[in-house]
Steps between C-alpha positions, in 0.01 A plus 500: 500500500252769643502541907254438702431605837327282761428527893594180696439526838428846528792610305586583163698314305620448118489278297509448090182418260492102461665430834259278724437603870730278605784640286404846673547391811836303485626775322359754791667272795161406568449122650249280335514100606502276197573155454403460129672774319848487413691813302506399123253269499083559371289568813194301538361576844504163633565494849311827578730582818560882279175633524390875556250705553427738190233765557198457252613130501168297656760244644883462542734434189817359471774728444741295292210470181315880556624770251595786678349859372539850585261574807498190648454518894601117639533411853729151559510456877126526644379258773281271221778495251695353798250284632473378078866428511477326841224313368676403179781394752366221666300344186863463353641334821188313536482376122802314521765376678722797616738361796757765497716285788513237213531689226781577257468877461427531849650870567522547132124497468277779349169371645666386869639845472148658461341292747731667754419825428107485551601257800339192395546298781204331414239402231110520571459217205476137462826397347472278179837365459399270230848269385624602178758376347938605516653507168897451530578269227632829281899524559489847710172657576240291698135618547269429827157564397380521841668837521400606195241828525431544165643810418617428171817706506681153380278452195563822407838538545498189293284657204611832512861542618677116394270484189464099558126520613539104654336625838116587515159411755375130466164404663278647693399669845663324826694313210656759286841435456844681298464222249822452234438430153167243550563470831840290512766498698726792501783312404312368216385817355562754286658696793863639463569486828638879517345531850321836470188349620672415827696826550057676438341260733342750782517139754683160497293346230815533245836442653871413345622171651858654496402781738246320726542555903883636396436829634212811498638831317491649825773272617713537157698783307367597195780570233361625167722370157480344203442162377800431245439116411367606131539857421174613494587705821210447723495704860471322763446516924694225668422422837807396713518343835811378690716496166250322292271581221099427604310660265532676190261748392374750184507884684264557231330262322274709277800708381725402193730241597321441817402173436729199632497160357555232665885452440525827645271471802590128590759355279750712688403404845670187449850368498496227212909464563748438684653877575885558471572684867882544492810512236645098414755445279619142356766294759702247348253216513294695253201594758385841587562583867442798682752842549541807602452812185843545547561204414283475226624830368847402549436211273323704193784766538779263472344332165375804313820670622658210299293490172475900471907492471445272183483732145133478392148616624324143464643344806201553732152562369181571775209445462236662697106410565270784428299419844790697674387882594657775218745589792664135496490505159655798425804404763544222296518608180776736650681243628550289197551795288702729652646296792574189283531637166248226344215572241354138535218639693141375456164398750297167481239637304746670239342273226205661543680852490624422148179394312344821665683759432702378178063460420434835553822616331433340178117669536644826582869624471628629812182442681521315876310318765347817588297461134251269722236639690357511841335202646210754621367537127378135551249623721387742231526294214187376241664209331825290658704275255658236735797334342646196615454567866286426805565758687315326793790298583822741399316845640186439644391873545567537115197238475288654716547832325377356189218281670382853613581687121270218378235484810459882515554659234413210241800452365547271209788247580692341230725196574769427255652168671489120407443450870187482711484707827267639727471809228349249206150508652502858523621613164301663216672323268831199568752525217637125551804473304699205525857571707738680226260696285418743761705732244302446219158520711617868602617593132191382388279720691707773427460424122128461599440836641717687163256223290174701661657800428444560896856686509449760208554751784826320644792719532721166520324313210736603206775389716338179605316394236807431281592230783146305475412537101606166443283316684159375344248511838309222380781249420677605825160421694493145368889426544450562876157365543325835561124585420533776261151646575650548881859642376293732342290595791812498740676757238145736512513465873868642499452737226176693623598490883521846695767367732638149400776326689754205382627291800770210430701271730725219533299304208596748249858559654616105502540543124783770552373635191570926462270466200209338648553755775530790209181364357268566824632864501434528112147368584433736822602835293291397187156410712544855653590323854748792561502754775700800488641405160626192629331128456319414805667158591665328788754199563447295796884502632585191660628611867378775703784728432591401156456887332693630809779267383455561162488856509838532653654276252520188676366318249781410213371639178598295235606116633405315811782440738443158483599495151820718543646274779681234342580811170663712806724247716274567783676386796277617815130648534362701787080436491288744689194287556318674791205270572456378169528127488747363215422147375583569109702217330696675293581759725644240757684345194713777446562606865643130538732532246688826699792510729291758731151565561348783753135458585336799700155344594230489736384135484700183428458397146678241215667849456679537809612137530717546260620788621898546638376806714155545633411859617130560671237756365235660639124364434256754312367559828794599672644709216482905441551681201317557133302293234395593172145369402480321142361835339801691636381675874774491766324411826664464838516216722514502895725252686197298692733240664808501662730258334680266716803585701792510251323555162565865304317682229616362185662806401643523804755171464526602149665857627685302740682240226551797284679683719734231596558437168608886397758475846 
């Protein structure tokens, strides 16, 4: 962009062609109040508190909407653009109810903040006041209208950044409202909950229920991390006072990955079970009670001692969860390999491992999890094939990525899943097969697009085509219940898209199926959905560190462990659980049936009440170390928490057993 030169004040300053005056001035260190404007988001000039004086201008302008150009001579501090702002002021305050002793946000307040510096100690208006109503019924976020001034950063913020567009202005003067939906309930709307609206709000008119009255940032310690519940790898600012969590933040909400949803933002404000704070091990009436680690490790050291002197490398198998950070992870794998010799490794999403890469293996020899692409080409994308998942639920930011892909950019959205979700009523066209023939469904829109001749230009269609030329498009449409006329258009979609994008989740997983798995690949590289020479597709991995797991071979390639127990004469298993939560039948089947079970966790679960030794773990919050996002970035995380008195990094018992065991 061309430069531009400007005076502000008296001095010159730079800027660049198609920055507004605003811009200029932020980027100059030059203070202009706002209340409205918020970086990332459309300006609209509402609350008027950034005017300027621009000479030739008849009257002043605000500087968030005015295009700077070269020449411009703008003054921002004169006695009537300060008498404006004062007057603006007190028609806010007098508009509605602003209490600040009473308020939420109180100290955390951009308006109570401005009021103190033109010294508003008091307003020359009638005040209003008129009683509006408090919506709280939504599970986190409540919003008090009578705080509300109308700024619009929410609705925005809802529109432009979260992609959901369920906030927007309902009625009219002394009565306009943020209205959801048709004015319903928050909790009753199409709102996702993901809280950005709150973390915008310039007053107390949007507040988290989790963070209310718990503590201003001024009182707390901000520790930037990331959020590692699903792998998408948000960044987040956690507020922390006295040793607990009160807030959660996005540092940037407008940048990639700044967005929080709500699991991230409030889900993990809350304990939802009972944590393991000590080592127990199993007394002789069969109950856990509390011990020392010594004690604890005493007891491991003594059993595995015993089984590693047995001939064989099946005696003990582990089995790790892939919510543990890559330094846990990779302790453990050490352990079982090299410390006890055994090569019955494998995490609790291994399943999911399997059908994934043995998938992309059969698709292309040699090829890896690094075949898939970043989650950022979402945002970039013209048409999104959603298969069997909702990512609402399993990766929230994932859906508001392609609420956005569809919202801004007009993206056609094609959903290839017997199952309605919140993405049906927003699709261009809803493949509905029933459950079982999602395979087919994908083949035959691959066989659709060759049909059309759309993939005469196809570096990958002689080698796919062979796989597809059996299937009659037509015949397949009927056996699965499918409107050929929108196959047809679903394929065209595909085929002519500039920058398509195939999503799948746990719906197309459950089938453990390589080939269905093969087939989505097969149809990404034929519609010319490929970026860099590679198809432009992405798994959503179960856990939050599942392809840091993965990656470093955790996983067990060819069988799950669950299925080589009773082949191996298991005897013992050590389960790194970290804080997930293990409830799975089968799972607890086959721990019964052992003479030994170790169970490193950070909550009480079925898990560890089976358990002959129980060793604590650190919460996500009060671990350090690495994670690797779902489309392969290693992020790090900051310890937020201190754990309680007692419990170690994972790795850090791990070492500890090890090394006792190699004495």
């Amino acid at each position: 962009m061309n430069e531009i030169t400007l005076t502000i004040n008296d001095k010159q300053v730079k800027g660049k062609q198609g920055d507004t005056v605003l811009d200029i001035c932020q980027a100059n260190g030059i203070d202009v109040p706002t209340l409205c404007h918020f970086k990332g988001l459309t300006d609209v000039g509402a609350c008027r508190m950034c005017l300027v004086e621009i000479e030739k201008e008849r009257k002043p302008v605000p500087a968030c909407t005015y295009p700077a150009r070269d020449g411009l001579v703008i003054q921002t501090h004169t006695e009537k653009l300060e008498k404006c702002r004062r007057l603006i002021l007190e028609l806010l305050f007098a508009e509605r109810n602003h209490l600040c002793a009473y308020c939420v946000a109180s100290g955390d307040c951009e308006l109570q903040n401005l009021a103190y510096q033109y010294q508003m100690d008091n307003v020359r208006y009638h005040y209003s006041w008129p009683p509006l109503p408090v919506d709280s019924v939504n599970n986190y976020l409540v919003i008090d209208h009578n705080r509300c001034i109308l700024c619009g950063r929410c609705i925005r913020t809802c529109n432009e950044i979260t992609g959901v567009q369920a906030l927007d202005f309902g009625h009219r003067g002394w009565k306009t409202l943020v209205c959801a939906d048709l004015n319903q309930p928050l909790g009753e709307s199409s709102c996702i909950s993901c809280g950005a609206c709150a973390q915008v709000c310039p007053t107390g008119a949007i507040y988290t229920k989790s963070s209310a009255y718990k503590g201003r940032p001024v009182e707390c310690i901000k520790v930037h991390s990331v959020c590692s519940l699903c792998g998408v790898g948000c960044e987040i600012d956690a507020l922390v006072k006295d040793n607990r969590l009160v807030r959660i933040d996005s540092p940037e909400l407008a940048n990639d990955r700044g967005l929080l949803c709500h699991k991230g933002r409030f889900e993990q404000l809350y304990d939802r079970h009972n944590r393991v704070t000590g080592p127990m091990v199993l007394n002789s009436q069969g109950e856990l009670e509390a011990c020392s680690l010594d004690e604890a490790l005493n007891k491991i050291n003594k059993k595995f001692s015993e089984l590693k002197s047995h001939p064989g490398n099946g005696s003990i198998a582990g089995l790790a969860s892939s919510q543990a950070c890559n330094e846990s992870l990779e302790a453990f794998r050490k352990f079982m390999a090299d410390t006890l010799g055994s090569q019955l490794v494998d995490t609790l999403d291994g399943d999911e491992y399997r059908v994934i890469t043995q998938g992309i293996t059969k698709f292309q020899d040699g090829a890896k999890l690094s075949i898939e692409t970043s989650l950022e080409e979402i945002l970039k994308a013209d048409t999104i094939l959603l298969a069997g998942a909702n990512p609402l639920e399993s990766h929230p930011v994932v859906g508001s990525y392609i609420f956005r892909a569809v919202t801004k950019n007009g993206a056609n959205l094609i959903l290839v899943d017997p199952l309605r979700n919140v993405f049906s009523s927003r699709t261009s066209v809803w493949l509905k097969p029933p459950e079982g023939k999602e395979e087919l469904t994908i083949n035959a829109l691959t066989k659709a697009i060759i049909d059309k001749d759309f993939a005469k230009d196809s570096i990958d269609l002689k080698r796919i085509a062979p796989s597809v030329k059996d299937i009659n498009v037509i015949q397949a449409t009927e056996e699965v219940g499918i409107n050929t006329d929108a196959l047809y258009r679903a394929a065209e979609m595909l085929a002519k898209s500039q920058h398509g994008i195939i999503i799948y989740g746990k719906g197309i997983l459950r089938y453990r199926n390589p080939e269905l798995i093969m087939s989505l690949l097969n149809l990404a590289a034929i519609a010319g959905s490929q970026d860099r020479g590679k198809p432009r597709i992405i798994s959503l991995k179960p856990k939050g560190n599942s392809r840091g797991a993965w990656d470093m071979g955790l996983a067990n390639s060819q069988n799950s462990i669950l299925n080589s127990i009773t082949k191996n004469n298991v005897k013992a298993a050590y389960l790194l659980l970290a804080d997930d939560y293990v409830d799975e039948p089968r799972l607890l089947d086959s721990l019964k049936r052992m003479e030994f079970v170790v169970v490193q966790a950070s909550y009480l679960s079925p898990a560890t009440s089976i358990a002959n030794v129980v060793l604590p773990s650190p919460t996500w919050a009060e671990r350090e170390g690495s994670y690797t996002t779902l489309d392969g970035t290693v992020k790090s995380a900051s310890r937020l928490l201190q754990p309680p008195g007692g419990v170690k990094q994972d790795w850090e018992i791990i070492h500890k057993i090890s090394k006792a065991l190699k004495e």
